[in-house]
HTML snippet that shows the backbone in 3Dmol.js (N, CA, C, O; Angstrom):
<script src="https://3Dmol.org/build/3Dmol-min.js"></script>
<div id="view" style="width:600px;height:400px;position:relative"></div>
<script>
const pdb = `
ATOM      1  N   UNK A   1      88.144  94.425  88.822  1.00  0.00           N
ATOM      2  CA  UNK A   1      87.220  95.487  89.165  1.00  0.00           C
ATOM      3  C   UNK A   1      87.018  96.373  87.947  1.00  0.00           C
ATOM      4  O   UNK A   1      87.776  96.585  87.001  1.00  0.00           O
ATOM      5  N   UNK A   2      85.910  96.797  88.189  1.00  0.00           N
ATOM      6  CA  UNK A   2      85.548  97.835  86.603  1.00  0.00           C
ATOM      7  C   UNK A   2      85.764  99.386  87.150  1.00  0.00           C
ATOM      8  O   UNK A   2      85.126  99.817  88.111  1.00  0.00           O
ATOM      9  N   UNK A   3      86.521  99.994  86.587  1.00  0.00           N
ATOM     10  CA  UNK A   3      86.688 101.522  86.271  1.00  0.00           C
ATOM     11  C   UNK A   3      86.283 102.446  85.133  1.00  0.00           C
ATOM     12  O   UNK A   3      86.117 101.925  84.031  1.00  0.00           O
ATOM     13  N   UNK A   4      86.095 103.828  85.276  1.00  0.00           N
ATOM     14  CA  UNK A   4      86.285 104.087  84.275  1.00  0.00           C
ATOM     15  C   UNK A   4      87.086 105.637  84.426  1.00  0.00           C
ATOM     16  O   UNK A   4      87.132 106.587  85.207  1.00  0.00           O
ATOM     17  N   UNK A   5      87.781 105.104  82.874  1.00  0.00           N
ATOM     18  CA  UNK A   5      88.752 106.088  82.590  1.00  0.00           C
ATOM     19  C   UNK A   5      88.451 106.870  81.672  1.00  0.00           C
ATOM     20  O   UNK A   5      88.290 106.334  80.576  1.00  0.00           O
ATOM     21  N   UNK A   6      88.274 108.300  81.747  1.00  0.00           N
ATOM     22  CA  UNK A   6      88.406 109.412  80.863  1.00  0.00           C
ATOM     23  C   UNK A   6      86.503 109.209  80.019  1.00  0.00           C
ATOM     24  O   UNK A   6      86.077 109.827  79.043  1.00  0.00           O
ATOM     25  N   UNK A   7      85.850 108.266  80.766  1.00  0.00           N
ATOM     26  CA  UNK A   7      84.408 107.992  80.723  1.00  0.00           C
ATOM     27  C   UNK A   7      84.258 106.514  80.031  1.00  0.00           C
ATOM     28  O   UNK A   7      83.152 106.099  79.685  1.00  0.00           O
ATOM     29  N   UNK A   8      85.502 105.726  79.850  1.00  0.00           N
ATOM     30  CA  UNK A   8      84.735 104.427  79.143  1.00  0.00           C
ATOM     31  C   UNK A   8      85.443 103.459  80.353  1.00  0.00           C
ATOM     32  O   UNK A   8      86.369 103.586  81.154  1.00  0.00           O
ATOM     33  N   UNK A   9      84.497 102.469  80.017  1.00  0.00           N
ATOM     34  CA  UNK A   9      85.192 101.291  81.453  1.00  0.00           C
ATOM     35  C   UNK A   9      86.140 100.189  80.711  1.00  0.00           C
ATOM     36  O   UNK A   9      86.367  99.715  79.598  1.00  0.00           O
ATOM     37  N   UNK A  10      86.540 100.102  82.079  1.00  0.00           N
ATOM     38  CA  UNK A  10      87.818  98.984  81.767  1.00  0.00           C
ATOM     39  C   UNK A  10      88.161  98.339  83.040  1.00  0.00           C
ATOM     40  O   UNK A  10      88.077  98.836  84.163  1.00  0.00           O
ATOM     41  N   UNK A  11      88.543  97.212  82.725  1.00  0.00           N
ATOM     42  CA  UNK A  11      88.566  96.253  83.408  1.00  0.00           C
ATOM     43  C   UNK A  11      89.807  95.722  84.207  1.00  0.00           C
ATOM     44  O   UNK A  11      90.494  94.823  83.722  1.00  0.00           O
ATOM     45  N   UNK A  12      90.124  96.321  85.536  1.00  0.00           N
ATOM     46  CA  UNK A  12      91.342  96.212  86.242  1.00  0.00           C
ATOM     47  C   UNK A  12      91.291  95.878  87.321  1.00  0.00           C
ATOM     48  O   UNK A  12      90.491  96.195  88.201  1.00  0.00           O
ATOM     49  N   UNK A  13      92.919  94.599  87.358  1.00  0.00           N
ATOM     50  CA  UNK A  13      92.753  94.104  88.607  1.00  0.00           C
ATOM     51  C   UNK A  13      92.637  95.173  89.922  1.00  0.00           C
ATOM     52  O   UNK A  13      92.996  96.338  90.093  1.00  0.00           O
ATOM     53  N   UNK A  14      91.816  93.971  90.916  1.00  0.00           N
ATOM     54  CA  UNK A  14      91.955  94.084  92.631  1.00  0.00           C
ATOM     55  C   UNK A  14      92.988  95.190  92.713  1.00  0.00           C
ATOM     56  O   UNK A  14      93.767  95.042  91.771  1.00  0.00           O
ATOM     57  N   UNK A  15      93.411  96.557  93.682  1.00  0.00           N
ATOM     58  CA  UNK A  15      94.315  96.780  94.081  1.00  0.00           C
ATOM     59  C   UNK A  15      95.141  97.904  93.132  1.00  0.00           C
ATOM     60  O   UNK A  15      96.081  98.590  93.535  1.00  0.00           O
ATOM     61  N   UNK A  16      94.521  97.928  91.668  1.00  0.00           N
ATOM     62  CA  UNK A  16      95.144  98.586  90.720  1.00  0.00           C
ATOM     63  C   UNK A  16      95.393  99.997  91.653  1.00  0.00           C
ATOM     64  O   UNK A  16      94.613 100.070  92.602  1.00  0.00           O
ATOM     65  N   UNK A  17      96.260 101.009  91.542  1.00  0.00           N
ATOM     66  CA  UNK A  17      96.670 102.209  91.957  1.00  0.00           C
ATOM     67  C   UNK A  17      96.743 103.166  90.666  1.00  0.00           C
ATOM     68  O   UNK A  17      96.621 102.712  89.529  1.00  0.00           O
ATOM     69  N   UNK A  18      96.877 104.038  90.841  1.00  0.00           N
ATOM     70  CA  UNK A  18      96.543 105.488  89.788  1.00  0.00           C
ATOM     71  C   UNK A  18      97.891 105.034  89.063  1.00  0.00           C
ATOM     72  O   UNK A  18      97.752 104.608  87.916  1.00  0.00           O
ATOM     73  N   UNK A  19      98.804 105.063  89.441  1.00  0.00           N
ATOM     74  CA  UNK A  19     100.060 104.726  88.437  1.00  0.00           C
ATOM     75  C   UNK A  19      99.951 103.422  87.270  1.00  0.00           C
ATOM     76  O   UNK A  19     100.573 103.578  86.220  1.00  0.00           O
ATOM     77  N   UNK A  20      99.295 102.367  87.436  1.00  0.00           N
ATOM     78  CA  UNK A  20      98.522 101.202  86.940  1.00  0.00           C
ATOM     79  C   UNK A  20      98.242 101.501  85.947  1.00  0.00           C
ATOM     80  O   UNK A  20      98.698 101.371  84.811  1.00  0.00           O
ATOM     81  N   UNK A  21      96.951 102.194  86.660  1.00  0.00           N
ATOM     82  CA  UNK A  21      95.823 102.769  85.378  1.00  0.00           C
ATOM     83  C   UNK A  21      96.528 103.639  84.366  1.00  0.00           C
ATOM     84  O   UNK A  21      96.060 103.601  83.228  1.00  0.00           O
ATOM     85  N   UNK A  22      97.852 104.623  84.639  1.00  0.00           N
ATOM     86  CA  UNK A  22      98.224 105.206  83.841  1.00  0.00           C
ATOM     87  C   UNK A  22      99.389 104.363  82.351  1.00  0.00           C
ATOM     88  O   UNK A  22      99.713 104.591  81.186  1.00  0.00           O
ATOM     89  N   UNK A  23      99.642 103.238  83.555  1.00  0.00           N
ATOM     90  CA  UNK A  23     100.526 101.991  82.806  1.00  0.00           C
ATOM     91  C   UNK A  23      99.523 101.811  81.613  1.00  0.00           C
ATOM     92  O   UNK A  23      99.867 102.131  80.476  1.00  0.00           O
ATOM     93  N   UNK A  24      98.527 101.399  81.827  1.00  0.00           N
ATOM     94  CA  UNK A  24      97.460 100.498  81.198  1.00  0.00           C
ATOM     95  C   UNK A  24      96.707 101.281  79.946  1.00  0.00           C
ATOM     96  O   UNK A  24      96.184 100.782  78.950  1.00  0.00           O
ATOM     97  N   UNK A  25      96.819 102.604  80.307  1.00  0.00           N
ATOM     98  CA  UNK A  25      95.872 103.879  79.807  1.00  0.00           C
ATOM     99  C   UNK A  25      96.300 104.397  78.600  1.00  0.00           C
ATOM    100  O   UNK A  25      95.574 104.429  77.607  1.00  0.00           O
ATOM    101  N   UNK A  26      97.793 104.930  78.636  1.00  0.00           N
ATOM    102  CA  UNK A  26      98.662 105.894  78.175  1.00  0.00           C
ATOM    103  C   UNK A  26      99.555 105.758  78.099  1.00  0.00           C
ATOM    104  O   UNK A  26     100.150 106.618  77.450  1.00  0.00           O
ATOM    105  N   UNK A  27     100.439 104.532  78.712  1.00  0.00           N
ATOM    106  CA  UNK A  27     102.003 104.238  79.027  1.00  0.00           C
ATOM    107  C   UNK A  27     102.419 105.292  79.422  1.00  0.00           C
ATOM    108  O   UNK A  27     101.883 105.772  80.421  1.00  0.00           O
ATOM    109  N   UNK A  28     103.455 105.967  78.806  1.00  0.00           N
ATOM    110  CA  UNK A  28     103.923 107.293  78.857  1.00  0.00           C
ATOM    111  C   UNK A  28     103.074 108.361  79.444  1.00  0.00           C
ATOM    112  O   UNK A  28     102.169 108.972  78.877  1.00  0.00           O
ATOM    113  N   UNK A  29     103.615 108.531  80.999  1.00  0.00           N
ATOM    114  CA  UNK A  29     102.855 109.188  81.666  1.00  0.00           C
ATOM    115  C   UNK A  29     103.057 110.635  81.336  1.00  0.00           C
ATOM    116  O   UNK A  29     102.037 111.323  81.311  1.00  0.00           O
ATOM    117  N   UNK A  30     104.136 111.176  81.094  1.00  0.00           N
ATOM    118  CA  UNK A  30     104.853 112.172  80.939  1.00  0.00           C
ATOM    119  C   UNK A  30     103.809 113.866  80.760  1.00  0.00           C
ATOM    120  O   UNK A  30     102.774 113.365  80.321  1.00  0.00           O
ATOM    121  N   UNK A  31     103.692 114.462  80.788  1.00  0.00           N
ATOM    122  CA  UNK A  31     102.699 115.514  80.531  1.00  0.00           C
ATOM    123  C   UNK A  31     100.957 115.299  80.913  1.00  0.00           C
ATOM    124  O   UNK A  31     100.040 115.601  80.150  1.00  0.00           O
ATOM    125  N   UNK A  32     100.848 114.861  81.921  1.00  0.00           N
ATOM    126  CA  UNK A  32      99.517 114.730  82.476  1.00  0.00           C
ATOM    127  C   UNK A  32      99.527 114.700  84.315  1.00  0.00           C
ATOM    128  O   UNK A  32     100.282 114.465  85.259  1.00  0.00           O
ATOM    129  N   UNK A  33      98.112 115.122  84.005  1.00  0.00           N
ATOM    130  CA  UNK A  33      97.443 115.365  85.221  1.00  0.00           C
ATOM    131  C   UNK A  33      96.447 114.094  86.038  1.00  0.00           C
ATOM    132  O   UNK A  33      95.548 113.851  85.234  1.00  0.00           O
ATOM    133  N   UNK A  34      96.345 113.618  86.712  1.00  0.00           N
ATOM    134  CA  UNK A  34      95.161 112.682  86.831  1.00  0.00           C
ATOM    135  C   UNK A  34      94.147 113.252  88.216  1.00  0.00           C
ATOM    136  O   UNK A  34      94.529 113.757  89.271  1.00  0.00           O
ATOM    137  N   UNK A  35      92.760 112.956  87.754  1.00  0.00           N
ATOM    138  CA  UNK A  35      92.048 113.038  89.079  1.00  0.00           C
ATOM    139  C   UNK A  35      91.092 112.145  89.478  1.00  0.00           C
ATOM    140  O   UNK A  35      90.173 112.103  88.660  1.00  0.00           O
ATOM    141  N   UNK A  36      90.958 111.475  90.334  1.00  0.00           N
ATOM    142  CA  UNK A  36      90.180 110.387  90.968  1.00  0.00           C
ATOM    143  C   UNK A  36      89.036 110.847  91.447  1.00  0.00           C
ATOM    144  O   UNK A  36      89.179 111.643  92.375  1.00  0.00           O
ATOM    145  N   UNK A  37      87.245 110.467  90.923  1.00  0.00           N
ATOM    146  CA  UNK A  37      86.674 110.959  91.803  1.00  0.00           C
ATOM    147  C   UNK A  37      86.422 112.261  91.913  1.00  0.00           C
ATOM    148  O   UNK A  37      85.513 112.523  92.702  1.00  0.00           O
ATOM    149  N   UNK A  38      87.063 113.403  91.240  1.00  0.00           N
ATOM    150  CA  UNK A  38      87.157 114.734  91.218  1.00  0.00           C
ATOM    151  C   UNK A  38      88.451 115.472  91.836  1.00  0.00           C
ATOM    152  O   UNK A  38      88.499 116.697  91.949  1.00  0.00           O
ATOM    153  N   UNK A  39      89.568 114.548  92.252  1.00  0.00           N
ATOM    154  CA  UNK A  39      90.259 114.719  93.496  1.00  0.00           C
ATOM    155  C   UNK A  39      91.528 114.374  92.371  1.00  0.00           C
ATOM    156  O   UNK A  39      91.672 113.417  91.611  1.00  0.00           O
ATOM    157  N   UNK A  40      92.555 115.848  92.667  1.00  0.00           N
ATOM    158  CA  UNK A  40      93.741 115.448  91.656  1.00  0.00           C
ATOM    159  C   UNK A  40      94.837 114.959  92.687  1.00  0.00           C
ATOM    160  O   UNK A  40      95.132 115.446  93.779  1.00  0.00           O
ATOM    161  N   UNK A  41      95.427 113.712  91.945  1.00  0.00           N
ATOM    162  CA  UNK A  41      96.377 112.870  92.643  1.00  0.00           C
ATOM    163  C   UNK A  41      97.427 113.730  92.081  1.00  0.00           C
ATOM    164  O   UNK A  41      97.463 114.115  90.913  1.00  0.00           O
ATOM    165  N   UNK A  42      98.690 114.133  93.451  1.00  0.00           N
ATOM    166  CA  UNK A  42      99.735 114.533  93.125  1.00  0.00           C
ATOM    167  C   UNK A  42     100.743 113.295  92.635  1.00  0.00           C
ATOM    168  O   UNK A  42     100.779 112.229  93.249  1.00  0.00           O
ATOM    169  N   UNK A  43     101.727 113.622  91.210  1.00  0.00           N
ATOM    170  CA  UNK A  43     102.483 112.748  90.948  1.00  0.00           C
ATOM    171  C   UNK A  43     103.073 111.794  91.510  1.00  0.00           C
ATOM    172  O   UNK A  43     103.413 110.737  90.978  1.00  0.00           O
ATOM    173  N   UNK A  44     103.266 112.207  92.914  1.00  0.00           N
ATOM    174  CA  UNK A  44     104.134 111.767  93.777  1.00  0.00           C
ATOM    175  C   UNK A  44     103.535 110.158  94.276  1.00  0.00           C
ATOM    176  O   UNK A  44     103.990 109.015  94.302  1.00  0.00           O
ATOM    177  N   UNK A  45     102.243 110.847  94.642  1.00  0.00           N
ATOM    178  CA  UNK A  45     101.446 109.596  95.364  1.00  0.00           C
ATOM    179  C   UNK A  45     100.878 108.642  93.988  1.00  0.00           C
ATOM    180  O   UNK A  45      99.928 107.957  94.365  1.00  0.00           O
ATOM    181  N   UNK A  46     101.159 108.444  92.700  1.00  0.00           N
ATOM    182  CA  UNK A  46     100.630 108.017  92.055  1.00  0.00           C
ATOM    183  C   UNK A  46     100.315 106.246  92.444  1.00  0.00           C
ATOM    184  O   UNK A  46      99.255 105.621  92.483  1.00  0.00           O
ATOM    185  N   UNK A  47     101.834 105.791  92.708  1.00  0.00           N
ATOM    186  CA  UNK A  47     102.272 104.672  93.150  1.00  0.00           C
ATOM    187  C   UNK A  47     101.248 103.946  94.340  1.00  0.00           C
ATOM    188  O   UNK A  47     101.160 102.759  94.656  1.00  0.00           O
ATOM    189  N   UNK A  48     100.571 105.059  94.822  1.00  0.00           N
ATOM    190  CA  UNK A  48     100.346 104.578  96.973  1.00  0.00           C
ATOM    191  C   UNK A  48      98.943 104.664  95.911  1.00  0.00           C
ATOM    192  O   UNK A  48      98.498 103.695  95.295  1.00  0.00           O
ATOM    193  N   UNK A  49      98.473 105.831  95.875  1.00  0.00           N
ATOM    194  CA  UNK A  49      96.767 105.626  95.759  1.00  0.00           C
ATOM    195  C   UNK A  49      96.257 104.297  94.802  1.00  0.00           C
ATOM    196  O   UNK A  49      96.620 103.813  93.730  1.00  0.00           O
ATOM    197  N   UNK A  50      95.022 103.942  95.995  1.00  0.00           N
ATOM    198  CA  UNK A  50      94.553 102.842  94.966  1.00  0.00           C
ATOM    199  C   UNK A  50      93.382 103.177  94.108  1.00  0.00           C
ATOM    200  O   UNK A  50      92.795 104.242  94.295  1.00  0.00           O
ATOM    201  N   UNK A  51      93.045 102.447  93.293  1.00  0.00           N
ATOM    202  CA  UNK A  51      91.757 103.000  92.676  1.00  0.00           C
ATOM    203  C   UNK A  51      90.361 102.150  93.508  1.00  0.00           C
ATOM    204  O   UNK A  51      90.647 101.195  94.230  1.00  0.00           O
ATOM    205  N   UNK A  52      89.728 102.328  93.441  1.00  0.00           N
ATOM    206  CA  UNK A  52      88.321 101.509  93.926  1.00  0.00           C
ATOM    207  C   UNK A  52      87.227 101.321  93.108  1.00  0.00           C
ATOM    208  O   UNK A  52      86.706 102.269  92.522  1.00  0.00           O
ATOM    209  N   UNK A  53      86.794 100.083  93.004  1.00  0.00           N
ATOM    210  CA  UNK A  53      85.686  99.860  92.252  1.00  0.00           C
ATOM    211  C   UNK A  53      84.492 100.976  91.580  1.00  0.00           C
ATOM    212  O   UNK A  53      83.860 101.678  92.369  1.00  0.00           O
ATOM    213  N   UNK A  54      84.279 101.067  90.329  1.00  0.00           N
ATOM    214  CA  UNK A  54      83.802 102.074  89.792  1.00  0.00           C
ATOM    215  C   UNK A  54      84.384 103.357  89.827  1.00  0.00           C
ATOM    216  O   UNK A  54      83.808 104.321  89.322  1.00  0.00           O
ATOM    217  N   UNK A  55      85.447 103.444  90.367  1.00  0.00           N
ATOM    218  CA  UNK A  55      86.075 104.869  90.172  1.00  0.00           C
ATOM    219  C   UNK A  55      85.852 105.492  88.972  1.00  0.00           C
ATOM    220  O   UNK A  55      85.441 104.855  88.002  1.00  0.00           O
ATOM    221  N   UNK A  56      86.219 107.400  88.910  1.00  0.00           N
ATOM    222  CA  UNK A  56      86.174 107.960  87.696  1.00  0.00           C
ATOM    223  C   UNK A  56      87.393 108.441  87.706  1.00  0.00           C
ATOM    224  O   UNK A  56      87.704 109.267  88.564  1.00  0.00           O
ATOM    225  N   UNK A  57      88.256 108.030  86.802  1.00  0.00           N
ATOM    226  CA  UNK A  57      89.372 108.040  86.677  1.00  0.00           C
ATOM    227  C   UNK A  57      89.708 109.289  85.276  1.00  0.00           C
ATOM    228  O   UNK A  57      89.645 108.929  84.100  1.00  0.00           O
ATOM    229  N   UNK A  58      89.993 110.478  85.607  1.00  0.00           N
ATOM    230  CA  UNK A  58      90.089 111.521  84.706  1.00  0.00           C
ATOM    231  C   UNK A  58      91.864 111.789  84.159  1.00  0.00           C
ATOM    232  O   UNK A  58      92.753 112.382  84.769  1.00  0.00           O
ATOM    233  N   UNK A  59      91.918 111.151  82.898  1.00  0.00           N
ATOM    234  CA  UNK A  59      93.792 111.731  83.009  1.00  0.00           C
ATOM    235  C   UNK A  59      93.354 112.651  81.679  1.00  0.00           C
ATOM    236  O   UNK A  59      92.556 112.510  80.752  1.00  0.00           O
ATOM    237  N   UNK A  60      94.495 113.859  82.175  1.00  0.00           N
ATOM    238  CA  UNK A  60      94.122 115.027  81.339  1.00  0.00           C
ATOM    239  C   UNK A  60      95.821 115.003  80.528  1.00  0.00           C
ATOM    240  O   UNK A  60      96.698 114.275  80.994  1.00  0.00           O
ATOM    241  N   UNK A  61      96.041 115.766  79.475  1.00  0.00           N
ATOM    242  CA  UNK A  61      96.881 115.894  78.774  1.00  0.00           C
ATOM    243  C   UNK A  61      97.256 117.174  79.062  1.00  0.00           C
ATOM    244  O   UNK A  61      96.320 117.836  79.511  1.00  0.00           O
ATOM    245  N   UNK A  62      98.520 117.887  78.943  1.00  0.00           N
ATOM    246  CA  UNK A  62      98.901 119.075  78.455  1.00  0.00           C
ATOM    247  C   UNK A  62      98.820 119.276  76.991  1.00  0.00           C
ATOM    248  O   UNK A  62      99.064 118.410  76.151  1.00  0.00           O
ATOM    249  N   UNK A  63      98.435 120.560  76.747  1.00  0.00           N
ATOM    250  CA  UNK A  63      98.764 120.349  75.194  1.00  0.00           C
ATOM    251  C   UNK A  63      99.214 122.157  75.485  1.00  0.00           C
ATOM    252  O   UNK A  63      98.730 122.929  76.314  1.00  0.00           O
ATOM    253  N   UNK A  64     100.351 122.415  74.406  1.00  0.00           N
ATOM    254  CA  UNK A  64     100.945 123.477  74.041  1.00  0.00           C
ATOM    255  C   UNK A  64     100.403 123.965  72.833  1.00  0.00           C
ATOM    256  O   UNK A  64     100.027 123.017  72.144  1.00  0.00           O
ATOM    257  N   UNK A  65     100.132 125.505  72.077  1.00  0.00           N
ATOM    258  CA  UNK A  65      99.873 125.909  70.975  1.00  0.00           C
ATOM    259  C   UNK A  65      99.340 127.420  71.044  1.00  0.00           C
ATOM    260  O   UNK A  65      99.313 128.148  72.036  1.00  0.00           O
ATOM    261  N   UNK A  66      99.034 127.630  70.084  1.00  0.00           N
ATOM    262  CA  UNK A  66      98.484 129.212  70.381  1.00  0.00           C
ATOM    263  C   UNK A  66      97.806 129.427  69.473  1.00  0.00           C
ATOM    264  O   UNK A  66      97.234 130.513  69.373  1.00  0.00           O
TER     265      UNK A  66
END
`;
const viewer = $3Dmol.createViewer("view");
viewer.addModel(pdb, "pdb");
viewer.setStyle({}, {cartoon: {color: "spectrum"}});
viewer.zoomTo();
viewer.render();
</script>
């Protein structure tokens, strides 16, 4: 199925879930946010939510500085 992440597409299996995409994306999930659709997935559920065809898949970074 085609997604897209952070605005460019990519190409992921049937079934992929937000945790997937973050496998696939970024590895190292560590300091980010993700939102599906406009809709922010809590960490927790990363594992359960699936993604769906054409999704907009937004992962945001923390960044620290001043």
């Amino acid at each position: 199925m085609r997604v897209f992440v952070n605005g460019e597409s990519r190409q992921l299996p049937d079934g992929s879930t937000v945790a997937d995409v973050l496998a696939i994306a970024v590895g190292d999930a560590k300091g980010v946010a993700v939102a599906v659709d406009g809709e922010v997935i809590r960490r927790g559920a990363w594992g359960e939510v699936e993604v769906v065809e054409g999704a907009a898949v937004e992962i945001l970074t923390a960044v620290q500085g001043g």
